[in-house]
PDB file of N, CA, C and O in Angstrom, chain B, residues numbered from 101:
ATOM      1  N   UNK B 101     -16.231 -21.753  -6.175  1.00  0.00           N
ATOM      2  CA  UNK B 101     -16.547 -20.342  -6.317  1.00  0.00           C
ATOM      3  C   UNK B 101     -15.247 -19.589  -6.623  1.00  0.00           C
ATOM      4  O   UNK B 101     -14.355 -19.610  -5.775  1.00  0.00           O
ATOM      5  N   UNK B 102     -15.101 -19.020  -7.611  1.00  0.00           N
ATOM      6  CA  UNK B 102     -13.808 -17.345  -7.922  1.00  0.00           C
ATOM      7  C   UNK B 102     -14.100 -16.553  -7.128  1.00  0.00           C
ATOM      8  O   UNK B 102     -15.081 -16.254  -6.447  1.00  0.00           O
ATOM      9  N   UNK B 103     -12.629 -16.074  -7.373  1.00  0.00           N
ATOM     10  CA  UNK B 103     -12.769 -14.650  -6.067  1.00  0.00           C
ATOM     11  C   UNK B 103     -13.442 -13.850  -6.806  1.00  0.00           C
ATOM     12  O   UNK B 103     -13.541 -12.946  -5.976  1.00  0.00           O
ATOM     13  N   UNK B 104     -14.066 -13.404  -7.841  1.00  0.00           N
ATOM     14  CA  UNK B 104     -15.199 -12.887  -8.504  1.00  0.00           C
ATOM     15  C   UNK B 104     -16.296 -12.765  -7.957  1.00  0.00           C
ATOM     16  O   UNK B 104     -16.792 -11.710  -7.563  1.00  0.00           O
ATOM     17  N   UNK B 105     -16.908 -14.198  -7.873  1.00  0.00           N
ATOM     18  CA  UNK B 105     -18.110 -14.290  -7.200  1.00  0.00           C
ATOM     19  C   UNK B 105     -18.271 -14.190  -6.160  1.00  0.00           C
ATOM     20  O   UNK B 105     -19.387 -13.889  -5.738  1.00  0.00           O
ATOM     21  N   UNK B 106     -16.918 -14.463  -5.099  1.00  0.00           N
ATOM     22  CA  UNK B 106     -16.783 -14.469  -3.193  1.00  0.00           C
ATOM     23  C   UNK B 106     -16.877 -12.921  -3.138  1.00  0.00           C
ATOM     24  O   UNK B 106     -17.702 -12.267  -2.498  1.00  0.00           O
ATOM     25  N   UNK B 107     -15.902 -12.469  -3.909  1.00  0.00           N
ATOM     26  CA  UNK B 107     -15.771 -10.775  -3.415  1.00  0.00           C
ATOM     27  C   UNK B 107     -17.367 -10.065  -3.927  1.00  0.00           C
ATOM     28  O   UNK B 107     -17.907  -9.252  -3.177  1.00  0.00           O
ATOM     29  N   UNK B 108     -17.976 -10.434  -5.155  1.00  0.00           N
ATOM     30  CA  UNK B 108     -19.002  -9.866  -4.717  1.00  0.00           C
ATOM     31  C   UNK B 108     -20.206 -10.398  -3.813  1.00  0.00           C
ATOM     32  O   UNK B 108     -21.124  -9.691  -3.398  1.00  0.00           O
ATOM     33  N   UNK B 109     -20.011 -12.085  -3.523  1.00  0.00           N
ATOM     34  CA  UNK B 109     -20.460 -12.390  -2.376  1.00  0.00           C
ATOM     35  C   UNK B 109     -20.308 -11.672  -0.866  1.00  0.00           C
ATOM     36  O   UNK B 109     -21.242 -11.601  -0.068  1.00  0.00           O
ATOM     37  N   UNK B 110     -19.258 -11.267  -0.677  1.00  0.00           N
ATOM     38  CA  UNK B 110     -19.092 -10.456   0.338  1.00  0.00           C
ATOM     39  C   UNK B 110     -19.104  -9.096   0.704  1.00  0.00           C
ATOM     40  O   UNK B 110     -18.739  -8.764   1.832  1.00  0.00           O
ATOM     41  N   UNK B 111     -19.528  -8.182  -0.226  1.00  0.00           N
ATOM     42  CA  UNK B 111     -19.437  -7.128  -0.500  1.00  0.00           C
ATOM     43  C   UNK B 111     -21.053  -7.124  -0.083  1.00  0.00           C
ATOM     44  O   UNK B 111     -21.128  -6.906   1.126  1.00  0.00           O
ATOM     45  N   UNK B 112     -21.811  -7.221  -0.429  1.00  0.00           N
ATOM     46  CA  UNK B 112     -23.331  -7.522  -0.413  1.00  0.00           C
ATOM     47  C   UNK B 112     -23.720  -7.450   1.189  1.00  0.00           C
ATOM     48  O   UNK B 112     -24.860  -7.145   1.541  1.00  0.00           O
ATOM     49  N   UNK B 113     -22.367  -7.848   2.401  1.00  0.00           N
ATOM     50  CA  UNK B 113     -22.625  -7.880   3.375  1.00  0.00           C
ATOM     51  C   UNK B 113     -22.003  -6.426   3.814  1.00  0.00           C
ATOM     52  O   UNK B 113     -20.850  -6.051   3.605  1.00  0.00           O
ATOM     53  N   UNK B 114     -23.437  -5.432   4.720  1.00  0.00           N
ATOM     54  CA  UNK B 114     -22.802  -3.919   4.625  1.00  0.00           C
ATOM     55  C   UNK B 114     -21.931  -3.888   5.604  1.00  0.00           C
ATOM     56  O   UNK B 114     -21.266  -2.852   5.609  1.00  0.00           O
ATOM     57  N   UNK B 115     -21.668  -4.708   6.509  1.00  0.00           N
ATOM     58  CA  UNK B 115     -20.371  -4.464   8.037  1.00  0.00           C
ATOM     59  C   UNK B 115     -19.271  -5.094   6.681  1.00  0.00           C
ATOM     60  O   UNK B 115     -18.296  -4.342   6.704  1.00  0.00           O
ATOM     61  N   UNK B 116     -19.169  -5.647   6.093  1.00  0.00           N
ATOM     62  CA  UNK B 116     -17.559  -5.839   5.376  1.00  0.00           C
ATOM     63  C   UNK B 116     -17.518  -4.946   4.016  1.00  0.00           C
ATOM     64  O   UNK B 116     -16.496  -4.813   3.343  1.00  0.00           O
ATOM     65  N   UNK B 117     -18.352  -4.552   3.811  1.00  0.00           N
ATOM     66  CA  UNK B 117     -18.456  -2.837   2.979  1.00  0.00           C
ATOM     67  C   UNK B 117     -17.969  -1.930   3.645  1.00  0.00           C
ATOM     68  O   UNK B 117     -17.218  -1.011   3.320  1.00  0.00           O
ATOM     69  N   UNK B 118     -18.427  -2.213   4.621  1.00  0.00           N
ATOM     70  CA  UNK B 118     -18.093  -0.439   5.394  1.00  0.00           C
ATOM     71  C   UNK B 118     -16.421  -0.879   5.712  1.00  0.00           C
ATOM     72  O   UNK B 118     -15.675   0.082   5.522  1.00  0.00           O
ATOM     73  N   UNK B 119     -15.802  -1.974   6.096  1.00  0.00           N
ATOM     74  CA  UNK B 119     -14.576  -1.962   6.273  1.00  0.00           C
ATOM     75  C   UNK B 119     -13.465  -2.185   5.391  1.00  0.00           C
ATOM     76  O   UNK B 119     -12.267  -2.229   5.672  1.00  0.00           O
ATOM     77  N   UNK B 120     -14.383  -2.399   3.617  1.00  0.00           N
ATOM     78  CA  UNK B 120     -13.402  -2.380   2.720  1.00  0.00           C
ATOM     79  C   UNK B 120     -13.165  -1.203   2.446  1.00  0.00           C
ATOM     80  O   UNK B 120     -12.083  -0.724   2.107  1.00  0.00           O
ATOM     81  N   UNK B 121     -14.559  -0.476   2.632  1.00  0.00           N
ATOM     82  CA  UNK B 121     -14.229   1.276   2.207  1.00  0.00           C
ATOM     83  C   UNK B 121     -13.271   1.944   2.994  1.00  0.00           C
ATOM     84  O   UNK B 121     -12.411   2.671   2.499  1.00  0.00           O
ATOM     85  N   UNK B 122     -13.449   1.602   4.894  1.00  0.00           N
ATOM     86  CA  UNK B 122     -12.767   2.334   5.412  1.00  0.00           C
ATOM     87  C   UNK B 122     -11.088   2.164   5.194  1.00  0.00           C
ATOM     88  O   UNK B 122     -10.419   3.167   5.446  1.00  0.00           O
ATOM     89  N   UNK B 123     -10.514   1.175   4.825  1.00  0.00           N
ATOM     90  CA  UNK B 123      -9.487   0.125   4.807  1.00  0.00           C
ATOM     91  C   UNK B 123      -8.708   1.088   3.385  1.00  0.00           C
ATOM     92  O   UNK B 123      -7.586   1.593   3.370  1.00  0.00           O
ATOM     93  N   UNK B 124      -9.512   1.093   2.550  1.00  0.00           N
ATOM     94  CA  UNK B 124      -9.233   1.385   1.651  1.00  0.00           C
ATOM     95  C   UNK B 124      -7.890   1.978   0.172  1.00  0.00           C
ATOM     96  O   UNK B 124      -7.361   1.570  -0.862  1.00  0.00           O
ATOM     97  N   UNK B 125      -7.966   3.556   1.391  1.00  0.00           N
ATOM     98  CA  UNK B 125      -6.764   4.277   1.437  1.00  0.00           C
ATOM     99  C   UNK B 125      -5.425   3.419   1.499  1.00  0.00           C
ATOM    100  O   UNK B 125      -4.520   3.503   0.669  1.00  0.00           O
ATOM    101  N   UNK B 126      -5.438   2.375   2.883  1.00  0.00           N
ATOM    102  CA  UNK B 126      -3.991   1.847   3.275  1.00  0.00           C
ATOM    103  C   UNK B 126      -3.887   0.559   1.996  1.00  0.00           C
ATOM    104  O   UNK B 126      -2.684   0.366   1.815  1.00  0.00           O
ATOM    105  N   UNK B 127      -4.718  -0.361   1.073  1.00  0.00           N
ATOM    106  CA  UNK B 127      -4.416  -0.746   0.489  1.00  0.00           C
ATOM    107  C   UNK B 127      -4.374   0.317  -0.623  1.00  0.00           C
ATOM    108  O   UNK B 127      -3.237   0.736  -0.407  1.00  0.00           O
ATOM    109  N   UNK B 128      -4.653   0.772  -1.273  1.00  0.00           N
ATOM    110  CA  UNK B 128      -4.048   1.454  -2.385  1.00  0.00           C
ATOM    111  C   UNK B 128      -2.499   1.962  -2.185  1.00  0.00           C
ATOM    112  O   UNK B 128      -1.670   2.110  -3.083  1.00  0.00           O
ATOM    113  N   UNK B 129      -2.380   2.112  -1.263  1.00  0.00           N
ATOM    114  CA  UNK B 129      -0.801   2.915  -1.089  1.00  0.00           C
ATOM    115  C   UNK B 129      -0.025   1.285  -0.958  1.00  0.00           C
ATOM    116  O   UNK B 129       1.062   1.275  -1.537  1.00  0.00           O
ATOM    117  N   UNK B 130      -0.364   0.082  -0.374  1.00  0.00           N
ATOM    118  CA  UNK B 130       0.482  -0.753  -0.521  1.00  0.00           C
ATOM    119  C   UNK B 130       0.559  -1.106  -1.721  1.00  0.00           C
ATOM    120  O   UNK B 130       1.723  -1.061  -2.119  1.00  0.00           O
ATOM    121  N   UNK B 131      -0.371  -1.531  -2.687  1.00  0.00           N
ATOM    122  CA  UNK B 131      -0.503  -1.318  -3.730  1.00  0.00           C
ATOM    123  C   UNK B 131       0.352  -0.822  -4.796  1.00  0.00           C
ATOM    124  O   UNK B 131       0.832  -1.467  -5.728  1.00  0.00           O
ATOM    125  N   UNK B 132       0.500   0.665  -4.476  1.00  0.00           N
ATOM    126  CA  UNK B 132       1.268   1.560  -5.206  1.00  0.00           C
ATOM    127  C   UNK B 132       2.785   1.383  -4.738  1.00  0.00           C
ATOM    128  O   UNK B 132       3.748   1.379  -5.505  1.00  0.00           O
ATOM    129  N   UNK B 133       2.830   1.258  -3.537  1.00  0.00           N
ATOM    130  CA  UNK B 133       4.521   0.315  -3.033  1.00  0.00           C
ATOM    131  C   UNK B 133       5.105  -0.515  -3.936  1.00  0.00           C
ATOM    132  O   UNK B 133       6.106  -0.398  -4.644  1.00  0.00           O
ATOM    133  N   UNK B 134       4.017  -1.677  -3.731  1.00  0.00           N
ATOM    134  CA  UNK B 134       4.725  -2.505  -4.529  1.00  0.00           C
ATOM    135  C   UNK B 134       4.980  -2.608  -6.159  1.00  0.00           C
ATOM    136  O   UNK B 134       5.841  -3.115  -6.878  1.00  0.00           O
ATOM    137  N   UNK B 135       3.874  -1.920  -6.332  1.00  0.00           N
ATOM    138  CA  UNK B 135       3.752  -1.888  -8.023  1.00  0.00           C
ATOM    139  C   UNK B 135       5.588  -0.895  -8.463  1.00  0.00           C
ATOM    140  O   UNK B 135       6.490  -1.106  -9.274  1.00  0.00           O
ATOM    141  N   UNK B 136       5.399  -0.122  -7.671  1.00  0.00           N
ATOM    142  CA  UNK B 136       6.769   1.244  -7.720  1.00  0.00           C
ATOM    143  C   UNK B 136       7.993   0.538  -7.314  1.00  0.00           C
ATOM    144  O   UNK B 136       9.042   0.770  -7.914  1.00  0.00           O
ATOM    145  N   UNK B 137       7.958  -0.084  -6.599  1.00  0.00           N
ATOM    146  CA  UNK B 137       8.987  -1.293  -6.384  1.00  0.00           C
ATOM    147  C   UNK B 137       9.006  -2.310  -7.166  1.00  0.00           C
ATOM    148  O   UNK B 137      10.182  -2.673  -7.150  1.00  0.00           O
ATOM    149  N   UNK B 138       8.461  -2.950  -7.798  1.00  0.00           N
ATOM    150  CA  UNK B 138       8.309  -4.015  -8.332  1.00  0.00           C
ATOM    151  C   UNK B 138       8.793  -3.525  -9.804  1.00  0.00           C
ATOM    152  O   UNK B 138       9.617  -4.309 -10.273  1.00  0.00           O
ATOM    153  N   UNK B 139       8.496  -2.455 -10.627  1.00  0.00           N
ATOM    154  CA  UNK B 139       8.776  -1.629 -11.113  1.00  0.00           C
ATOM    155  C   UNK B 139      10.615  -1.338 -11.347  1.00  0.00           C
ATOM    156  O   UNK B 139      11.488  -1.785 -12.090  1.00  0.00           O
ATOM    157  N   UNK B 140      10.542  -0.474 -10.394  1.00  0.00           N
ATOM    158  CA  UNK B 140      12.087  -0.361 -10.238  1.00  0.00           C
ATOM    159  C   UNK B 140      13.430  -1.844  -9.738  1.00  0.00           C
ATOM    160  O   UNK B 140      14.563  -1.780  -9.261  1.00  0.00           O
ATOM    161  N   UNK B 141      12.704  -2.814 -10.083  1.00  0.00           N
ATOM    162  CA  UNK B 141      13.069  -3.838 -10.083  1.00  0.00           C
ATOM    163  C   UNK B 141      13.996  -4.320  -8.164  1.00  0.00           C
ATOM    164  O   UNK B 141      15.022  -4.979  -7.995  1.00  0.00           O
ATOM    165  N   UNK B 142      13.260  -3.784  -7.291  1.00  0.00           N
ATOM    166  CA  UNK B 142      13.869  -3.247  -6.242  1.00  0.00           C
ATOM    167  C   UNK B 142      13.631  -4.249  -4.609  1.00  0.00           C
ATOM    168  O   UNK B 142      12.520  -3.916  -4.194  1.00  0.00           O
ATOM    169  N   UNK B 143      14.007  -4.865  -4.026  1.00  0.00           N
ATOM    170  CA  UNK B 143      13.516  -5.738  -3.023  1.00  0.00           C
ATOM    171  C   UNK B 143      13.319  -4.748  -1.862  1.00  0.00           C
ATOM    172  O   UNK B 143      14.040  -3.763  -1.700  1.00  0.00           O
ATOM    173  N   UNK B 144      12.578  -4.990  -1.291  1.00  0.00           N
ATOM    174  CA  UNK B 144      12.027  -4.732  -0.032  1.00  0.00           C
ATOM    175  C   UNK B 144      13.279  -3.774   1.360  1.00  0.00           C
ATOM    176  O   UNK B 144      13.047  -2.804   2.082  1.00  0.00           O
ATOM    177  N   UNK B 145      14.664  -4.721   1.185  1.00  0.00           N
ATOM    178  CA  UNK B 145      15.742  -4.761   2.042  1.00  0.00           C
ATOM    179  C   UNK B 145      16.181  -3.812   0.901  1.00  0.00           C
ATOM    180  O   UNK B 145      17.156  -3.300   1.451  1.00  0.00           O
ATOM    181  N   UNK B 146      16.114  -3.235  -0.320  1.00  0.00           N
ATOM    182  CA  UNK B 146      16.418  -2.405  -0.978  1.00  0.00           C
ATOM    183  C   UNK B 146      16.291  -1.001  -0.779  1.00  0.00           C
ATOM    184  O   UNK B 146      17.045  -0.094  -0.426  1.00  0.00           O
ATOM    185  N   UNK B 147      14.520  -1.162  -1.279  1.00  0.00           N
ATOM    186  CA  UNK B 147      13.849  -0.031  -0.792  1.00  0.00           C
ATOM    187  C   UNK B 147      13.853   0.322   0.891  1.00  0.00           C
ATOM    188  O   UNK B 147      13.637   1.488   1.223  1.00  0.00           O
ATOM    189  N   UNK B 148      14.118  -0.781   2.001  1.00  0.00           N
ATOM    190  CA  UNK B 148      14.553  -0.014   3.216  1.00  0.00           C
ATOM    191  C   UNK B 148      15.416   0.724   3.352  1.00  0.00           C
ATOM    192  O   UNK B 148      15.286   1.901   3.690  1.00  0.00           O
ATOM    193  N   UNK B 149      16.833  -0.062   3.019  1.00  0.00           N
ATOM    194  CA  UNK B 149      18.137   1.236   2.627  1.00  0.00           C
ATOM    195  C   UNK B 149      17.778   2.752   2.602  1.00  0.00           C
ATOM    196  O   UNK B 149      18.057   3.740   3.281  1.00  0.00           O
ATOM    197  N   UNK B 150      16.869   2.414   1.264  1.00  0.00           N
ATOM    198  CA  UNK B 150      17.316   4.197   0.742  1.00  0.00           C
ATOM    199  C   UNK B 150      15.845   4.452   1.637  1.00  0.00           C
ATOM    200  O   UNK B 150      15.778   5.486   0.972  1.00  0.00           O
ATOM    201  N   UNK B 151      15.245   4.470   2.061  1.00  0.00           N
ATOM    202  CA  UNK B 151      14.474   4.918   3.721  1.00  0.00           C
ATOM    203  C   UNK B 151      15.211   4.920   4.703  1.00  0.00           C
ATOM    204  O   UNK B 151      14.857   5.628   5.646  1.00  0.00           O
ATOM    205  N   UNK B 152      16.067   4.391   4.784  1.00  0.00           N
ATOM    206  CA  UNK B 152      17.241   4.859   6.205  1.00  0.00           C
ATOM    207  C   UNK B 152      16.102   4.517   7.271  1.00  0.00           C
ATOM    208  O   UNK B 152      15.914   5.318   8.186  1.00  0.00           O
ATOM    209  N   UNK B 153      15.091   2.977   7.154  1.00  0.00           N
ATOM    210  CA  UNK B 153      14.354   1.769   8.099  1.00  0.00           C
ATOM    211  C   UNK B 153      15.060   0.487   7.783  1.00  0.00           C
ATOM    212  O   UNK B 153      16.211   0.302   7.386  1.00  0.00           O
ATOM    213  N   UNK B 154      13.975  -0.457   8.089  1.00  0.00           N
ATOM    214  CA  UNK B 154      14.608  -1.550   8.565  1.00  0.00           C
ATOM    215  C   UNK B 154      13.513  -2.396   7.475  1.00  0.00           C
ATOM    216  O   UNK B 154      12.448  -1.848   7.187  1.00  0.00           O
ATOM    217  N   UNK B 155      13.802  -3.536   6.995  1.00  0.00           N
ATOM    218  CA  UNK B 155      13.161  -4.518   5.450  1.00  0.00           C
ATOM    219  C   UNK B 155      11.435  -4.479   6.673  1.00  0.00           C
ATOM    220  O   UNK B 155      10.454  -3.776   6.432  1.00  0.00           O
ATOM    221  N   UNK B 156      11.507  -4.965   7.289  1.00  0.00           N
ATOM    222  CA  UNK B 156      10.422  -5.513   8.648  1.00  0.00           C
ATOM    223  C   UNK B 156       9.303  -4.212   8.506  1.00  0.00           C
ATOM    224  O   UNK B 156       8.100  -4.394   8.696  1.00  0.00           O
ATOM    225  N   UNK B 157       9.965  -2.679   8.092  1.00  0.00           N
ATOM    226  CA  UNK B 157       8.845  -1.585   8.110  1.00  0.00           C
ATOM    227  C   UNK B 157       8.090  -1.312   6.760  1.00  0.00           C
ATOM    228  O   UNK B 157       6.959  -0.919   6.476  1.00  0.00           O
ATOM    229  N   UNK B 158       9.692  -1.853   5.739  1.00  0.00           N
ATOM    230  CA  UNK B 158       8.648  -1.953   4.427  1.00  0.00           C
ATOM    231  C   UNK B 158       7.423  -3.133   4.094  1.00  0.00           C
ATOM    232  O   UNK B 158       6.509  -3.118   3.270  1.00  0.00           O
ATOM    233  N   UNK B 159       7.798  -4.066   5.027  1.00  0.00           N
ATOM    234  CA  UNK B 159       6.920  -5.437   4.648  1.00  0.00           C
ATOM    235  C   UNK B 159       5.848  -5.173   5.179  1.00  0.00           C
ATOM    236  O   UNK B 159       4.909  -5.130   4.384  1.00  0.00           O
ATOM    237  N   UNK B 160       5.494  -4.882   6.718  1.00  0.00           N
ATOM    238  CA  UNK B 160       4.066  -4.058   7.182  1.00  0.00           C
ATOM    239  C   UNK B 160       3.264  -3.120   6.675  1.00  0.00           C
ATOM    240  O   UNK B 160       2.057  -3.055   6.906  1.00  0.00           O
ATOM    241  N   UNK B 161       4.098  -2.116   5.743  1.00  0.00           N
ATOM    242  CA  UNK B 161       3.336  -1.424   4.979  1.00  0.00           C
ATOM    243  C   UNK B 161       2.536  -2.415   3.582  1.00  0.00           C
ATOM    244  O   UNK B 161       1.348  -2.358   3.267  1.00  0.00           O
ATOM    245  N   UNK B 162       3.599  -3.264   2.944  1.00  0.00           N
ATOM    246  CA  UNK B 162       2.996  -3.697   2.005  1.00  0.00           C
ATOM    247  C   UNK B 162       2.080  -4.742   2.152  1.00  0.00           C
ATOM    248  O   UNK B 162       1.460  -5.188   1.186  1.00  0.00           O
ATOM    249  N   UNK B 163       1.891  -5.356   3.812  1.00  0.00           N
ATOM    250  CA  UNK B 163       0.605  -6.113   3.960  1.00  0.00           C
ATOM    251  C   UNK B 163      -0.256  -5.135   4.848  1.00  0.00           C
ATOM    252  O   UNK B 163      -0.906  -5.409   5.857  1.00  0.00           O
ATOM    253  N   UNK B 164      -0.132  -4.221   4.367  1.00  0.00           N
ATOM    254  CA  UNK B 164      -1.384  -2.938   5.312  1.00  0.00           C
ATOM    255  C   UNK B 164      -1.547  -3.204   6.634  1.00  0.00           C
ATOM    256  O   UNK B 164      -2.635  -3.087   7.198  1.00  0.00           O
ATOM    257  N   UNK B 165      -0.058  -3.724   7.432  1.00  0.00           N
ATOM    258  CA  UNK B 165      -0.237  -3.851   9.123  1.00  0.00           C
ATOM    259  C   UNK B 165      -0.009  -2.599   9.680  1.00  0.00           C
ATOM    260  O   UNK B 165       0.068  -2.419  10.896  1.00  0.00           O
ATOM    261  N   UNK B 166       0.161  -1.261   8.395  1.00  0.00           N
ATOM    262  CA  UNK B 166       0.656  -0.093   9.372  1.00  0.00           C
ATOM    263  C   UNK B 166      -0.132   1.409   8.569  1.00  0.00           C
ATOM    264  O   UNK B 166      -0.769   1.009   7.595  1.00  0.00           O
ATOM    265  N   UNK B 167      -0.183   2.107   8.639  1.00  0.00           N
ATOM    266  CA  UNK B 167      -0.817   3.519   8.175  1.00  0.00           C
ATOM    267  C   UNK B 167       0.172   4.100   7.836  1.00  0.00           C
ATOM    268  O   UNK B 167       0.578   4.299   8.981  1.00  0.00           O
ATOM    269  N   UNK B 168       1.094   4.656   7.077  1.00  0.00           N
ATOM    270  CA  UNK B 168       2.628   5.551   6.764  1.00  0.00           C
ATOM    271  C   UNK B 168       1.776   7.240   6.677  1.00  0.00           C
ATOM    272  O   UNK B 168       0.871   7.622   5.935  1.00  0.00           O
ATOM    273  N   UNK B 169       2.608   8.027   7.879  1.00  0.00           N
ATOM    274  CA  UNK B 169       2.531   9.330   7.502  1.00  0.00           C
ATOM    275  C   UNK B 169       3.166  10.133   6.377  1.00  0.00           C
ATOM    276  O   UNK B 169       4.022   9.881   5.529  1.00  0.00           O
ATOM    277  N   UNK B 170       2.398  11.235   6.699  1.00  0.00           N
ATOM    278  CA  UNK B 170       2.670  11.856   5.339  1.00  0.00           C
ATOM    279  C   UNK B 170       4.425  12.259   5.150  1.00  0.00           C
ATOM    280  O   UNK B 170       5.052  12.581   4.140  1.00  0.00           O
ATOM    281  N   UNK B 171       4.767  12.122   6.265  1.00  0.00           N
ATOM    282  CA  UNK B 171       6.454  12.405   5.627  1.00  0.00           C
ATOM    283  C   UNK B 171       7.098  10.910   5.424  1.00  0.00           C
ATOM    284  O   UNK B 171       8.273  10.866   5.058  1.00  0.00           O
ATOM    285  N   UNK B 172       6.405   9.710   5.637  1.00  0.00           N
ATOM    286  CA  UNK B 172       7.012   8.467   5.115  1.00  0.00           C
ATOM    287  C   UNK B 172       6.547   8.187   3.791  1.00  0.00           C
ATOM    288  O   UNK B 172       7.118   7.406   3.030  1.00  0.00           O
ATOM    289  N   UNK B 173       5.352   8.922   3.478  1.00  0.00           N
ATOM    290  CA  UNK B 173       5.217   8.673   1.875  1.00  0.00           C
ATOM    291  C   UNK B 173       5.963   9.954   0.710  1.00  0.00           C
ATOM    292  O   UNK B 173       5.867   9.925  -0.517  1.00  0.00           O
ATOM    293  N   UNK B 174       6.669  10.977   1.520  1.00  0.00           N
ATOM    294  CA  UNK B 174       7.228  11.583   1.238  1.00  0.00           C
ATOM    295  C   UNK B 174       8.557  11.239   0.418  1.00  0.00           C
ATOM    296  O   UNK B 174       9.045  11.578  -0.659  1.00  0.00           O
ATOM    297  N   UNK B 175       8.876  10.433   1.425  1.00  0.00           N
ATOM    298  CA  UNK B 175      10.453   9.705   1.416  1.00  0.00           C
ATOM    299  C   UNK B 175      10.156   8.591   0.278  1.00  0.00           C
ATOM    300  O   UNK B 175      10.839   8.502  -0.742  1.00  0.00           O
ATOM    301  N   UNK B 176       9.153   7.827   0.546  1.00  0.00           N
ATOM    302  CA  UNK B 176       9.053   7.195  -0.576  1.00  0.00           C
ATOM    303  C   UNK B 176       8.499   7.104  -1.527  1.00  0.00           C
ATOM    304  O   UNK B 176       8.157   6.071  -2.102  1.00  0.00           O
ATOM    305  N   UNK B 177       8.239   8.795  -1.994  1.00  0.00           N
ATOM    306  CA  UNK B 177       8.666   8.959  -3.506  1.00  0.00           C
ATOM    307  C   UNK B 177       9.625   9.467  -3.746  1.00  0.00           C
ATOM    308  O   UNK B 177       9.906   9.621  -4.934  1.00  0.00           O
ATOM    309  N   UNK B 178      10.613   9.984  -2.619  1.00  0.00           N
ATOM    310  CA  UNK B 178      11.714  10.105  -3.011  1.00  0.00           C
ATOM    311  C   UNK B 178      13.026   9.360  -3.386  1.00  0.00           C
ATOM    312  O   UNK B 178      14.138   9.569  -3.872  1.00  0.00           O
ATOM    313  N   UNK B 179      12.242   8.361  -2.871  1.00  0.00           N
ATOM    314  CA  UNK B 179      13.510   6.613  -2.730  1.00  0.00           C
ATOM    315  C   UNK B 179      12.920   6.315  -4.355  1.00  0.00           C
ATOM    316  O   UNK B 179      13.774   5.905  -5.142  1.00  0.00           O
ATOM    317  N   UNK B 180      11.678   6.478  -4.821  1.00  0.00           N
ATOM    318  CA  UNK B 180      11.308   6.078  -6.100  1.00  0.00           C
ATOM    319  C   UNK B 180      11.632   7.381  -7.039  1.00  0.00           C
ATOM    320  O   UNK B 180      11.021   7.261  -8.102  1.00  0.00           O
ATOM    321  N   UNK B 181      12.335   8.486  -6.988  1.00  0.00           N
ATOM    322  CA  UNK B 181      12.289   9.350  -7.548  1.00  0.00           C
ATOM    323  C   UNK B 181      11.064   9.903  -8.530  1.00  0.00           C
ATOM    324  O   UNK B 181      10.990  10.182  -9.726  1.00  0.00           O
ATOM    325  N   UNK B 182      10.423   9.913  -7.749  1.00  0.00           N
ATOM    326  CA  UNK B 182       9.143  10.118  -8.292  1.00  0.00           C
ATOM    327  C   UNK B 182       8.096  10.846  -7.343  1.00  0.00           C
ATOM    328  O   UNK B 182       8.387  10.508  -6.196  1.00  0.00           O
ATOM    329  N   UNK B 183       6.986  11.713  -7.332  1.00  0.00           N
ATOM    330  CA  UNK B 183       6.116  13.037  -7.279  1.00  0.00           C
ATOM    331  C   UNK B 183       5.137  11.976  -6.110  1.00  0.00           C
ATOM    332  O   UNK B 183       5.042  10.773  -6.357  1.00  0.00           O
ATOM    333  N   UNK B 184       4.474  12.569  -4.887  1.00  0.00           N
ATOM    334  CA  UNK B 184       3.751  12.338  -4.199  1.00  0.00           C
ATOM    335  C   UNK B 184       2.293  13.091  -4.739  1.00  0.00           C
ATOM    336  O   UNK B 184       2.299  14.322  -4.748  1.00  0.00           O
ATOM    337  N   UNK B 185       1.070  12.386  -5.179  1.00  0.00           N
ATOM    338  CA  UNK B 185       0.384  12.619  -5.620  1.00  0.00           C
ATOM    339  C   UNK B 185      -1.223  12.441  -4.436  1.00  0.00           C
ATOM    340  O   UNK B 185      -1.461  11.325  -3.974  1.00  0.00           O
ATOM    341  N   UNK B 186      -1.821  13.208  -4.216  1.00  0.00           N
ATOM    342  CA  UNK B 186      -2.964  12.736  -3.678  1.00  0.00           C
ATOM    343  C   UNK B 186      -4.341  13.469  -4.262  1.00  0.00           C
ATOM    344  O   UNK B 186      -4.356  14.502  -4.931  1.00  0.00           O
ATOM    345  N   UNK B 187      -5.257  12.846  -3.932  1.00  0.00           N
ATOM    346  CA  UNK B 187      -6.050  13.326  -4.569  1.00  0.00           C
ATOM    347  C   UNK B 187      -7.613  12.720  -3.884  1.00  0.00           C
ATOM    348  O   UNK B 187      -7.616  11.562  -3.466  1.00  0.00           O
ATOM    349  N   UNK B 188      -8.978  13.599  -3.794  1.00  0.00           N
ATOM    350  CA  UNK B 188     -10.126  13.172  -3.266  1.00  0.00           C
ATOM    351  C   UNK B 188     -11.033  12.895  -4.308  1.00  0.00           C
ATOM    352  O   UNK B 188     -11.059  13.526  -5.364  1.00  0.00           O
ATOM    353  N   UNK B 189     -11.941  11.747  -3.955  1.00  0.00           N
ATOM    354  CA  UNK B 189     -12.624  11.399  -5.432  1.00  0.00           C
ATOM    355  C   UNK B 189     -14.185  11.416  -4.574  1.00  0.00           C
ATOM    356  O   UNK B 189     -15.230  11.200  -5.189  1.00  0.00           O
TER     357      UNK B 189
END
């Protein structure tokens, strides 16, 4: 089976619907971490630096072990020199 067919195998089940939806938010922003990092050609112990944290706080964010407030996503668009964008769909 592809993760094609598993993910919409599992999706079909509404208790792991309701927790991809709720989940959601924190993967898109890791997501957007890494893509913005990955991007700026930048390691992890990089992007901690210019956060003035520790490599260990960027890596939890980018496996969604943590929620970042709004002044840590602040900072890191400012470490990416780049615009904090949000938006409701």
């Amino acid at each position: 089976m592809d993760w094609n067919t598993h993910k919409k195998f599992l999706l079909e089940d509404k208790n792991f619907k309701k927790v991809v939806e709720k989940t959601r938010p924190e993967y898109e922003i890791a997501r957007a971490v890494i893509l913005a990092r990955i991007k700026q050609k930048m390691t992890q112990k990089e992007l901690a630096r210019k956060l003035k944290t520790k490599q260990s706080v960027v890596s939890r964010l980018e496996n969604v072990q943590t929620s970042p407030s709004l002044s840590f996503l602040k900072r890191l668009a400012a470490a990416f020199n780049s615009q904090l964008e949000v938006r409701f769909t």
